[in-house]
Gaussian input, Z-matrix of N, CA and C with variables (Angstrom, degrees):
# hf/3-21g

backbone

0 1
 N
 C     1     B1
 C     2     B2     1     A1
 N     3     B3     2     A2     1     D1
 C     4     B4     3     A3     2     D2
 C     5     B5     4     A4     3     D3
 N     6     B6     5     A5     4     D4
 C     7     B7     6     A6     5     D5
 C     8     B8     7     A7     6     D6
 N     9     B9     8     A8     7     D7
 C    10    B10     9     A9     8     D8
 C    11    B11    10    A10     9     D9
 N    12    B12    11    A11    10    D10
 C    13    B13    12    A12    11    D11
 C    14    B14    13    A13    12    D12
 N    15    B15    14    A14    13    D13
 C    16    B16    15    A15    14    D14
 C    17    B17    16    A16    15    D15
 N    18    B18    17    A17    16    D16
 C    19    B19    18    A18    17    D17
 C    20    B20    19    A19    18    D18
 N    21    B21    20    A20    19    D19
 C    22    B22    21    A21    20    D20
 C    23    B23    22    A22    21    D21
 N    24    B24    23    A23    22    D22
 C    25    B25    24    A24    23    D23
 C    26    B26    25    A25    24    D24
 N    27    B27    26    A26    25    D25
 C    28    B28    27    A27    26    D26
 C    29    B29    28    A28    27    D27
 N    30    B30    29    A29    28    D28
 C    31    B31    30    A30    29    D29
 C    32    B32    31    A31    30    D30
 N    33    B33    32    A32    31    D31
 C    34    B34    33    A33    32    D32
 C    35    B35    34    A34    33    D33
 N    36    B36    35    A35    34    D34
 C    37    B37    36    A36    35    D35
 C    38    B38    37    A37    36    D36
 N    39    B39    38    A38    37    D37
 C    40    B40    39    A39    38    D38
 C    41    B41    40    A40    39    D39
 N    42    B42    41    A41    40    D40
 C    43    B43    42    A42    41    D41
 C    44    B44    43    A43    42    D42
 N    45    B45    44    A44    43    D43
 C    46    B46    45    A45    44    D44
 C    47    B47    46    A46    45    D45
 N    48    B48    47    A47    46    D46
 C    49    B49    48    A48    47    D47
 C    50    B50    49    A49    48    D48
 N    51    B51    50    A50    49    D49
 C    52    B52    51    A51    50    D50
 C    53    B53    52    A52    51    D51
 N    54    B54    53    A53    52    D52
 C    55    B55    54    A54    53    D53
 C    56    B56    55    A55    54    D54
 N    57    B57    56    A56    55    D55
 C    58    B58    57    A57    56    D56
 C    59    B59    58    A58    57    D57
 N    60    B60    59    A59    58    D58
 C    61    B61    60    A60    59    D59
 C    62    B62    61    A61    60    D60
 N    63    B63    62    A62    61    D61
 C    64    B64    63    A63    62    D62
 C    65    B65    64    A64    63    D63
 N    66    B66    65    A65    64    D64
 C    67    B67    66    A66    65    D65
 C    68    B68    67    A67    66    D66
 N    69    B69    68    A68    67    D67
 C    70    B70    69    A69    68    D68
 C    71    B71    70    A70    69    D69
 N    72    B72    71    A71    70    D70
 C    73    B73    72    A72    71    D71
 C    74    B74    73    A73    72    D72
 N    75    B75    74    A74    73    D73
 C    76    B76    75    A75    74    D74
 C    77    B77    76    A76    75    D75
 N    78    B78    77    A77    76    D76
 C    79    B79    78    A78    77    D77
 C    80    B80    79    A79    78    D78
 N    81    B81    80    A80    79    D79
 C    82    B82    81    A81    80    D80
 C    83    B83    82    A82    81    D81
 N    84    B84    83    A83    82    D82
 C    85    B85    84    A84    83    D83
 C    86    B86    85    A85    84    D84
 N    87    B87    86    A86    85    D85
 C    88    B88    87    A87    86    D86
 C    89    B89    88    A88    87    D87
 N    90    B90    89    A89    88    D88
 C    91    B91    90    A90    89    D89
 C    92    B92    91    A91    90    D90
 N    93    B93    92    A92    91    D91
 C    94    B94    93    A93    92    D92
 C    95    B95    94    A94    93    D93
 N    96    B96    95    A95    94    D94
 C    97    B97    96    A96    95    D95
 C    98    B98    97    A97    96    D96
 N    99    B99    98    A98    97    D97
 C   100   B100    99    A99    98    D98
 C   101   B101   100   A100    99    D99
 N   102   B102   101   A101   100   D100
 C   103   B103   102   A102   101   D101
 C   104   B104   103   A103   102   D102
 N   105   B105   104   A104   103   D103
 C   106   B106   105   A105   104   D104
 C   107   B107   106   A106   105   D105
 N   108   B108   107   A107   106   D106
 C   109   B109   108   A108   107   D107
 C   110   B110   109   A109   108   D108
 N   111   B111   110   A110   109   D109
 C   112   B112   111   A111   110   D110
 C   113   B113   112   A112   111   D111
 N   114   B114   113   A113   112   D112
 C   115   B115   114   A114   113   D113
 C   116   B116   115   A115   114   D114
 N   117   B117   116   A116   115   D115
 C   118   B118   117   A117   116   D116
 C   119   B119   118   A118   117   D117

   B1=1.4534
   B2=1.5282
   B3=1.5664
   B4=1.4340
   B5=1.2637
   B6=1.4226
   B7=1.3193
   B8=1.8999
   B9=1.2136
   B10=1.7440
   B11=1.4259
   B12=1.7701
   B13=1.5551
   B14=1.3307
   B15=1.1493
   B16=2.0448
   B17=1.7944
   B18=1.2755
   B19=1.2692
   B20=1.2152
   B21=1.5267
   B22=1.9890
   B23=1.5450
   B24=1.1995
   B25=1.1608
   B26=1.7182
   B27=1.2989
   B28=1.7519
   B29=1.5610
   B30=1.3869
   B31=1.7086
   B32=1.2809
   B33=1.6134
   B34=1.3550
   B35=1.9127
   B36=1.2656
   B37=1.5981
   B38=1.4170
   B39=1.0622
   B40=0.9280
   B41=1.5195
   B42=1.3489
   B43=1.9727
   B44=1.7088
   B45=1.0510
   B46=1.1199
   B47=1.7726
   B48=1.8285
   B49=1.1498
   B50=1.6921
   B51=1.6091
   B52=1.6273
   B53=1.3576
   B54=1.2556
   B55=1.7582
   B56=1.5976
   B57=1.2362
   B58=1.5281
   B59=1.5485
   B60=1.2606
   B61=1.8080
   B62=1.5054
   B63=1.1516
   B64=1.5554
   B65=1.8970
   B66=1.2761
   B67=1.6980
   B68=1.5253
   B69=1.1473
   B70=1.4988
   B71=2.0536
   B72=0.7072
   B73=1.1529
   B74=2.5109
   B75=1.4662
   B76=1.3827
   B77=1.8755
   B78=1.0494
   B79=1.9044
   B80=1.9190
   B81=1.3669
   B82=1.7035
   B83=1.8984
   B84=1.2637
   B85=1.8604
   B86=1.6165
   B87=1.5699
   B88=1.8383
   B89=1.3220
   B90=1.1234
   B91=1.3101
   B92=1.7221
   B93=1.9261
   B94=1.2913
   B95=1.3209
   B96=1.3739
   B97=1.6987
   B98=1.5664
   B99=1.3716
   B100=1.4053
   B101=1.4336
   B102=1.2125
   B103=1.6037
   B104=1.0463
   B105=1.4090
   B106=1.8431
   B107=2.0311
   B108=1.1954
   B109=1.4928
   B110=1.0549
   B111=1.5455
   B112=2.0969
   B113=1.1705
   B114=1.6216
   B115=1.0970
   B116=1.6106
   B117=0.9553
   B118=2.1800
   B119=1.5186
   A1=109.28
   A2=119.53
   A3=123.41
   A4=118.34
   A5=124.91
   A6=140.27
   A7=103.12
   A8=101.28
   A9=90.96
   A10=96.72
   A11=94.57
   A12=126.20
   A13=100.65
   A14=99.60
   A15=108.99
   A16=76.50
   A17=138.71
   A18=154.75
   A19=112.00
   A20=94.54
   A21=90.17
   A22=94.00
   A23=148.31
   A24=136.28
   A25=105.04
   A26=94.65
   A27=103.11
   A28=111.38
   A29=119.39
   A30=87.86
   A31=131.71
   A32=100.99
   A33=145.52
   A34=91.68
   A35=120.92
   A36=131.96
   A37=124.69
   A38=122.96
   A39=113.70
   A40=131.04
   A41=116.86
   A42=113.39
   A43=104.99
   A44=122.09
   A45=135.16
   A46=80.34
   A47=118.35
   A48=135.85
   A49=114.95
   A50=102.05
   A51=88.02
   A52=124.62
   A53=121.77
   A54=112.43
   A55=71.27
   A56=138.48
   A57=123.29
   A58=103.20
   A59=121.75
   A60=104.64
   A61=115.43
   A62=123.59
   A63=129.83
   A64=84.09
   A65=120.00
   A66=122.11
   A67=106.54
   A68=121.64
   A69=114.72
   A70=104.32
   A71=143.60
   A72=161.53
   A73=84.37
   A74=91.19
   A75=89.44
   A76=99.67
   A77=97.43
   A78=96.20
   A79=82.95
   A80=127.45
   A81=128.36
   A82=103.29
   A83=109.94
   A84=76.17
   A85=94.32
   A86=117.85
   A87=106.46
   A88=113.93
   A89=132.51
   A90=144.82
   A91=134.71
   A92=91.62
   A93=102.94
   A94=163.42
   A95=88.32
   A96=134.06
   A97=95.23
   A98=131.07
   A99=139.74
   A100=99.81
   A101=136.36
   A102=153.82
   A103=105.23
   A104=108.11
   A105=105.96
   A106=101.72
   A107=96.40
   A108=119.89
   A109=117.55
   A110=124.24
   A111=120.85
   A112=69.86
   A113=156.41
   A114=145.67
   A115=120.95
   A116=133.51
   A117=134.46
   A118=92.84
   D1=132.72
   D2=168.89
   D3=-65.15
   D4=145.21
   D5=-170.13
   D6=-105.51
   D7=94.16
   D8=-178.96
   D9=-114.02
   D10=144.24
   D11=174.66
   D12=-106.83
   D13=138.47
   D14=-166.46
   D15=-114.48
   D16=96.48
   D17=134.61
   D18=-88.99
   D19=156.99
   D20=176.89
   D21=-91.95
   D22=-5.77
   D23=-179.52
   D24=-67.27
   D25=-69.91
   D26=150.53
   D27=-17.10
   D28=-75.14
   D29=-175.33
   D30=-115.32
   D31=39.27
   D32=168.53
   D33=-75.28
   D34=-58.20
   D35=-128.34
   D36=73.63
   D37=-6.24
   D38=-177.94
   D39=-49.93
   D40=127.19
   D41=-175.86
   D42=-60.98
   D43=176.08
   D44=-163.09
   D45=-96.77
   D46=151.14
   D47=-174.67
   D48=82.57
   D49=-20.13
   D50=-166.77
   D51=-76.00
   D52=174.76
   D53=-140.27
   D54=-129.40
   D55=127.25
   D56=144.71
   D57=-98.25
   D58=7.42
   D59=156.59
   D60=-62.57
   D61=-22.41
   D62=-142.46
   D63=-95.52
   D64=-29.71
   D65=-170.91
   D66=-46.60
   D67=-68.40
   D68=-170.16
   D69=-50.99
   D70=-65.01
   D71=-125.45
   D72=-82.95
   D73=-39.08
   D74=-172.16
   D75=-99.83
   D76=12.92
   D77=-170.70
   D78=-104.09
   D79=-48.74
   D80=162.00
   D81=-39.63
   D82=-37.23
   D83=-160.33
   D84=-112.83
   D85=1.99
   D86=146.13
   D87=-72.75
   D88=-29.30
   D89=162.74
   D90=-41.71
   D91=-55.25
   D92=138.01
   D93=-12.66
   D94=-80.83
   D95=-177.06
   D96=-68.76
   D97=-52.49
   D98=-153.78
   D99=-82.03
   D100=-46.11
   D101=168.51
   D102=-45.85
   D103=-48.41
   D104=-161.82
   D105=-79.79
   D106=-43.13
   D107=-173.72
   D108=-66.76
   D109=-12.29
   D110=-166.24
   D111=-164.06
   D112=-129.76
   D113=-128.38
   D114=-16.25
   D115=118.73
   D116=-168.98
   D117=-79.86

């Protein structure tokens, strides 16, 4: 018999370790990168 954990990471997908504090901080330097790179 399967053992299910009703977490929201669970029905997020999220892998086990992942940080979604760390998102904003990496959503600024795609943000970045894209401005500097295609913006004239």
């Amino acid at each position: 018999m399967k053992k299910y954990q009703p977490t929201c990471a669970l029905w997020r997908g999220d892998p086990p370790g992942f940080d979604r504090s760390q998102l904003p901080e990496v959503d600024q330097k795609i943000t970045a990168f894209f401005r500097h790179h295609l913006l004239p």
